[in-house]
C-alpha positions as CSV (number, residue, x, y, z in Angstrom):
1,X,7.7,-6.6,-20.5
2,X,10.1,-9.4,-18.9
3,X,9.3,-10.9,-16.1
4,X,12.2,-10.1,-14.2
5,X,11.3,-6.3,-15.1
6,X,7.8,-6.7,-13.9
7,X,8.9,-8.2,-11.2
8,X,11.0,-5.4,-10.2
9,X,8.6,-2.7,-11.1
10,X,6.4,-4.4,-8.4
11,X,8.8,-4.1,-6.2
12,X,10.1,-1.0,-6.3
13,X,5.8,0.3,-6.6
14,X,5.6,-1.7,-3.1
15,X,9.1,0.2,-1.5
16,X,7.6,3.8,-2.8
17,X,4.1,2.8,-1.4
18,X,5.9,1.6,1.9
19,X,7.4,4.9,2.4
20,X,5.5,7.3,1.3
21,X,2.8,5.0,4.1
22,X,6.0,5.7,6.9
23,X,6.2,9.2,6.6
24,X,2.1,9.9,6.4
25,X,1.1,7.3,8.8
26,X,1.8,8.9,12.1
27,X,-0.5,11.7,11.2
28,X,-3.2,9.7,9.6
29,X,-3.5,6.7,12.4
30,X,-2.9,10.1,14.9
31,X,-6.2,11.3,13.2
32,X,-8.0,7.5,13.4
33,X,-7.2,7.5,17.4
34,X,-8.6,10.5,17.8
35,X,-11.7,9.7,16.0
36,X,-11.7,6.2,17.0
37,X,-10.7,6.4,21.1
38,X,-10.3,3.5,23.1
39,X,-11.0,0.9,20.6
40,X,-7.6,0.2,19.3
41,X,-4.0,1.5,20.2
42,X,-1.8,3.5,17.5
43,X,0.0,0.5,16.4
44,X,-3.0,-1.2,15.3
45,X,-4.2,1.2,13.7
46,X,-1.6,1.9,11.8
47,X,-0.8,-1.8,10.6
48,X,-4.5,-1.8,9.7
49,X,-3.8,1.7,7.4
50,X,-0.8,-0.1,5.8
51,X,-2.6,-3.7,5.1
52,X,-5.1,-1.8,3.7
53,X,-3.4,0.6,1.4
54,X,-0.5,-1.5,0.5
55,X,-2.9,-4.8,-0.4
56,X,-5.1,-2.4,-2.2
57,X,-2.6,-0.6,-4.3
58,X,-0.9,-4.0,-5.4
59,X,-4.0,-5.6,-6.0
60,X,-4.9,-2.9,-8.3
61,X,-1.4,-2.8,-10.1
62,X,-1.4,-6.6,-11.2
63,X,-4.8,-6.7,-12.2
64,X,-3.8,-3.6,-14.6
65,X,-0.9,-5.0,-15.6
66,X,-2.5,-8.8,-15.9
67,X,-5.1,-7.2,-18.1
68,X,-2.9,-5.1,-20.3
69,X,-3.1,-5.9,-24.0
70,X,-0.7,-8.6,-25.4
71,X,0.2,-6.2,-28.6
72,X,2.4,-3.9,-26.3
């Protein structure tokens, strides 16, 4: 794979992350509040939800494609 390719398959992994994250989050950081009152408003929350996922996710990606074999 090029680099420029892998590149852009990164990218466009970290758009489809980012939105899939915008249309769920409301209901998921709606859930945290509820669960977690008082501690931290819905806007933390829910850039704590998206660090997490979308540093976890990419993480996970490179390493995969980092440690694919050289033969393909």
């Amino acid at each position: 794979m090029s680099r420029k390719l892998a590149i852009f398959a990164f990218w466009v992994l970290g758009f489809g992350i980012g939105f899939i994250g915008y249309l769920s989050l409301p209901n998921i950081a709606h859930w945290l509040a509820l669960s977690i009152p008082n501690y931290l408003n819905q806007a933390v929350l829910g850039a704590l939800i998206a660090g997490v996922v979308g540093s976890a996710i990419s993480t996970f990606a490179i390493v995969t494609w980092a440690n694919r074999s050289a033969a393909v």
